[in-house]
C-alpha positions, 0 to 999 in steps of 0.5 A: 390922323393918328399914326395907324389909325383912320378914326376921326380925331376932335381936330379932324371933325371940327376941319371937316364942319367947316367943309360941311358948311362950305358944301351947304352954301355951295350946293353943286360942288363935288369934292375927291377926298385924298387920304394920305399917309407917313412913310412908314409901311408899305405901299400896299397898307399905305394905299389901304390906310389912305382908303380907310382915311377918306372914307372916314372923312366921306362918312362923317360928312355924308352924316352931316347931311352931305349927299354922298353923291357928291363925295369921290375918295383916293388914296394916294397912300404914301405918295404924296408927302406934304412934308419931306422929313423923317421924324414925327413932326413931318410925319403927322402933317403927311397923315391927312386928308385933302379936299379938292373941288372935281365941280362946281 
């Protein structure tokens, strides 16, 4: 993601057909979409952020055909850095969305 923004980016969109595809081949699976967020801001608007992030990601695949009832969202806002540093290059790998399998 962008910084400040939740819109899908083309990088984005192409990482979640590859989801898309997995989730069609697996049909039981069930994911939690996390949404992450840089260091800056504040708690509150990173948690926000982190929301908007994952529901974006949720919508793109619900629109792919996906059954939303198979997508759960958190956010973890700025909690959860994947990069410790203080600079674009680490704060771009923190503006993310992550997958993880609830059930299969």
């Amino acid at each position: 993601f962008d910084f400040d923004r939740a819109d899908l980016r083309a990088d984005g969109r192409a990482a979640l057909d590859q989801n898309a595809q997995l989730l069609n081949e697996f049909t039981s699976a069930v994911v939690e979409i996390q949404g992450h967020c840089d260091e800056r801001g504040t708690v509150e608007y990173n948690l926000s952020l982190g929301e908007k992030r994952a529901r974006s990601a949720m919508d793109y695949l619900v629109g792919l055909g996906i059954a939303a009832n198979r997508i759960s969202i958190i956010s973890y806002g700025k909690e959860r850095p994947a990069v410790m540093g203080g600079d674009e290059s680490a704060w771009s790998k923190n503006r993310r969305c992550e997958f993880r399998v609830i059930s299969q």
